[in-house]
N, C-alpha and C positions, 0 to 999 in steps of 0.2 A: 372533945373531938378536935382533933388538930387539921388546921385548913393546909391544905398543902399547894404547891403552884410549881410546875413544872417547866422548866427554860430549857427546848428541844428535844425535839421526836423523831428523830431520825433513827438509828439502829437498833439502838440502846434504851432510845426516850420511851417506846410502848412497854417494854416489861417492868420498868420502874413508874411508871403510870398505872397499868395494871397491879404492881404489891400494892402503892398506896391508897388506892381507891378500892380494892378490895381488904379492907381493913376495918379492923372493927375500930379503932382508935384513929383512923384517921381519912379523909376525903378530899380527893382531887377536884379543886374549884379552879383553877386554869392550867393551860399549857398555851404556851408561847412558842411558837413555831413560823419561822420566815418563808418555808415554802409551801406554795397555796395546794398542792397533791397532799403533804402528808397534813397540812393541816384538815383538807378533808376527810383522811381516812381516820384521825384522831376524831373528829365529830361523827362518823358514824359510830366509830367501836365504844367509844365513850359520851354517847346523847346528852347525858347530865353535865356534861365539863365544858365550861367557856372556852372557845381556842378566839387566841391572838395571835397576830404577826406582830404584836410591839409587846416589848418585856416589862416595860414603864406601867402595863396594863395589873403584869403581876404585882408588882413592885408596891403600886400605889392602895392597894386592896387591900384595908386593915384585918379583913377576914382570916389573911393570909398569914398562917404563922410559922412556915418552910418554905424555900425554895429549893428544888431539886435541879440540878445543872446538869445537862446531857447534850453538850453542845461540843464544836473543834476542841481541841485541846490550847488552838492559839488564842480562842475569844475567852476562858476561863476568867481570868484574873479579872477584866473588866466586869462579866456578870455576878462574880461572886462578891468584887467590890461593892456592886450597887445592893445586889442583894442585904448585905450587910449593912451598909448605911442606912437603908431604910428599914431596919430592926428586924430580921429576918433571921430564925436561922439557915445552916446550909448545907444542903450533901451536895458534894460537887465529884463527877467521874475522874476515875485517876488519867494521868498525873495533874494534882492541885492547879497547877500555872506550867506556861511552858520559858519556866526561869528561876531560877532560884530567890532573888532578890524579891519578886515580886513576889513568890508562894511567901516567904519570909513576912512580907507586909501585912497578908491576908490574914496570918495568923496574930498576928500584934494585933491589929485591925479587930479580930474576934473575940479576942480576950478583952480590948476594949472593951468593946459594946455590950460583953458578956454575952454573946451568944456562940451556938455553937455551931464548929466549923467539921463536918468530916470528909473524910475521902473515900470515895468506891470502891476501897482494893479487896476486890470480893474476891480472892481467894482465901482472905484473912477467916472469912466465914464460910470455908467451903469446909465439912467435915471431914472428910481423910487429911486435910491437910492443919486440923485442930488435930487430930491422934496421933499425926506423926511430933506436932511440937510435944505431945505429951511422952512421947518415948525416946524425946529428946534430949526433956528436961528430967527424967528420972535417973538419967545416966545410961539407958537400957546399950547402946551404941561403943559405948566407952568412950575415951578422948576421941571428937570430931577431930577429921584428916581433910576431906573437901566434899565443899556437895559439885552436883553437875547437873546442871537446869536448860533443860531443851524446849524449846518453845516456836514452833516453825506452823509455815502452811501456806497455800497460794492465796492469798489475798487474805482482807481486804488490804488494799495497798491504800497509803495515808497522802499526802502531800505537803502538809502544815509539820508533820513532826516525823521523825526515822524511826524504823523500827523498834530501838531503844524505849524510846517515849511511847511508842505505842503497848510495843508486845515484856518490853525487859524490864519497864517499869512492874508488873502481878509478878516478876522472879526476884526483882530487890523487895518489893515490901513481903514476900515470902520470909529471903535470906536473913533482912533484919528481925523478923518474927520469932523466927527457928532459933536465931544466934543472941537475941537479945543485946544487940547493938548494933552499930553502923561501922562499915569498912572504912578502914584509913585509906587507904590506895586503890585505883583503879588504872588498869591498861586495856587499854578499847581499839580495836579494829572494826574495819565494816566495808561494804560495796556500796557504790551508788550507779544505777543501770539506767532504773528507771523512768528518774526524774533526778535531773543534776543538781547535787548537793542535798538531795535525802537519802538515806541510808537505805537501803533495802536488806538488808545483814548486816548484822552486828554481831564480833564474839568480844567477849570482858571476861577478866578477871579481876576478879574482887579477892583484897587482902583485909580479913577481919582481925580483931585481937586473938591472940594467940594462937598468930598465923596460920589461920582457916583461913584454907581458899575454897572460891565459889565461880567457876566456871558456867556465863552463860551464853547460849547459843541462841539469837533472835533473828527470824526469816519470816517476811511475810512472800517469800520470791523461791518457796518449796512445794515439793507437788506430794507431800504429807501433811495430815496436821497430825502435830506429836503435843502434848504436854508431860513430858517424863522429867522427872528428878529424881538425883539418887544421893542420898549422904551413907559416906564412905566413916566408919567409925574404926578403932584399932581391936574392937571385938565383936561387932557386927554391923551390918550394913542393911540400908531401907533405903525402897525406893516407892514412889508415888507416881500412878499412872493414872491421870487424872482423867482419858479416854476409856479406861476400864471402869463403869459404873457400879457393875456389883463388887470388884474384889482390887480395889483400887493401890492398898498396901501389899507389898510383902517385905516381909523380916527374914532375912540371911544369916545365918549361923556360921559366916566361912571369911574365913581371910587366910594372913601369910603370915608362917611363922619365923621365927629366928631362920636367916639364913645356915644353911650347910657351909660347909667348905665348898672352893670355889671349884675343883677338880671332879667332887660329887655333884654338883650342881650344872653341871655343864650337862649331864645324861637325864633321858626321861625322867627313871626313878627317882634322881636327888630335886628336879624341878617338882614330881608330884609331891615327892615330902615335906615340901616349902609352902603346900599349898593345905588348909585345913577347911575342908568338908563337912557339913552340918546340916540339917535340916531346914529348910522353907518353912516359914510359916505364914500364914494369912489368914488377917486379924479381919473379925468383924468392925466394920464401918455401919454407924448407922445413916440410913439416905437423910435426903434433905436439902433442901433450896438454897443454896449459897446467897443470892440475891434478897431472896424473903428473908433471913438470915439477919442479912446487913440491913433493910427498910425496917425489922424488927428494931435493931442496934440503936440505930437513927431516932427516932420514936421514943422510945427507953430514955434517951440522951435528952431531948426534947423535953420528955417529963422532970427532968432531974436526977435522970439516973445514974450520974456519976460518969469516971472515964470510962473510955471506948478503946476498940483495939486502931483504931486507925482515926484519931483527930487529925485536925489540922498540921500539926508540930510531924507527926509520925508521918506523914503526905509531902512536908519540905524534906524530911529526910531522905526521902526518896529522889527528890530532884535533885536534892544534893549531890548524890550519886551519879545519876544522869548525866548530872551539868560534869560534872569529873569526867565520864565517859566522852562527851563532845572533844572535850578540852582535850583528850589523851589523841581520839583520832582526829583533830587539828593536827596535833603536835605530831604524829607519824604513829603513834602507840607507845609513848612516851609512860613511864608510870606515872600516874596525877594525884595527888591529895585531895580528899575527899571535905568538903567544908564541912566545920564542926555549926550544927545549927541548934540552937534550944538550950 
């Protein structure tokens, strides 16, 4: 039975409290939580679970053989650090650190110690978005042209980190998934409204190898929530609508063929003959917990289970990116070089 200890209960802290305490391999013996409200509500809904307002409580408890991090995104680096020195391993919520150098440390730092480090990027374990790399990676698409990733909604609004970090960080550790590598280049724009100097929008483009671009659009400061992505292939195209639960895929049978002449093409006719019409399809997805998913993963890892889709290393690459993103809307939307990490 693996002892687990949870650092923050805030939004995010009760459903990752609730996978691992409801597990057969494993039990939540504390949570650490600084505000005295939700540490109450964490002792009713969980009778059996120690809550603390000090982390040192978790930290120190040999029982304890994970910590789970669900805190800001700017306190990360510090809890995962400690978690870590005191032989811990650690799931910590994305994004790793909010910096690159630092997420870089953490991971040194757990290869050290030999224990292990992962990151939350629970779309990594969401099933439609496991089926789509699968008809990615058999070619089914033909040569990738760009994907385009929409990710919006009115709040929660952050204040430690912009949009980016918050909502663009689950569209990069998608892009890396889908693409099997990391973008050299990034050009970043963004708004700041509602709190000066964090972003409440964010659009990037990301330049991957063999010049795939990825297009995405990050709004906590919209009055939709969308999770759409669509990769654009040279013989069919999929998109992911991650608000549609039962039929989350479709695969398009249509693109654009050899242009006509330009005199033909100028009229209806010659534009619809440029344009080639196919069939929809929509693939069975089977359901499934993305969260339970990834606490599954974690677990796994824990026993020995070998790699994971999102360690520690695969979490810096992400900030990698990020950190490229800041840099570019510093700079005016400058193109930015993406750090090579790992």
């Amino acid at each position: 039975m693996t002892g687990i200890g949870v650092v923050g209960a805030g939004h995010w802290g009760p459903h990752l409290i609730r996978n691992f305490d409801d597990h057969l391999s494993s039990r939540v013996l504390w949570v650490a939580e600084m505000e005295d409200r939700r540490r109450k509500a964490i002792s009713e809904r969980f009778p059996s679970t120690t809550v603390t307002a000090d982390a040192a409580d978790v930290f120190n408890d040999q029982r304890v053989d994970a910590v789970i991090v669900a805190t800001p995104t700017s306190t990360h680096a510090s809890i995962v650090r400690d978690a870590l020195e005191a032989g811990k391993h650690v799931l910590v919520e994305k994004p790793i650190a909010h910096g690159l150098e630092e997420s870089v440390a953490l991971c040194r730092l757990a290869d050290e110690v030999k224990k292990v480090l992962m990151v939350g990027h629970v779309f990594l374990f969401n099933p439609a978005f496991r089926a789509a790399k699968e008809y990615i990676d058999q070619d089914h698409l033909g040569d990738l042209r760009y994907l385009s990733m929409v990710r919006t909604n009115l709040g929660p609004v952050r204040t430690d980190v912009n949009a980016a970090w918050d909502l663009a960080s689950h569209d990069v550790s998608i892009a890396n998934f889908w693409l099997g590598a990391a973008p050299l280049t990034v050009t970043a724009t963004g708004g700041s409204w509602l709190n000066e100097g964090v972003h409440d929008v964010v659009f990037a483009t990301l330049t991957f190898p063999g010049e795939v671009l990825v297009h995405i659009e990050a709004s906590w400061l919209n009055p939709r929530k969308r999770r759409l992505v669509a990769v654009i292939g040279a013989e069919r195209m999929l998109t992911v609508d991650d608000m549609d639960l039962n039929e989350p895929i479709r695969i398009y049978d249509k693109g654009v063929v050899e242009p006509v002449s330009d005199d033909v093409a100028d009229t209806f006719v010659g534009f619809r003959n440029q344009i080639r019409e196919g069939d929809v399809r929509i693939p069975h997805v089977t359901s499934g917990e993305p969260l339970r998913a990834e606490c599954d993963e974690f677990l796994r890892r824990v026993a020995g289970g070998g790699d994971t889709l999102s360690d520690g290393w695969d979490g810096a690459r992400v900030v990698a990116v990020l950190d490229a993103m800041d840099r570019s809307m510093a700079a005016g939307g400058v193109s930015t070089q993406v750090a090579r990490v790992g």
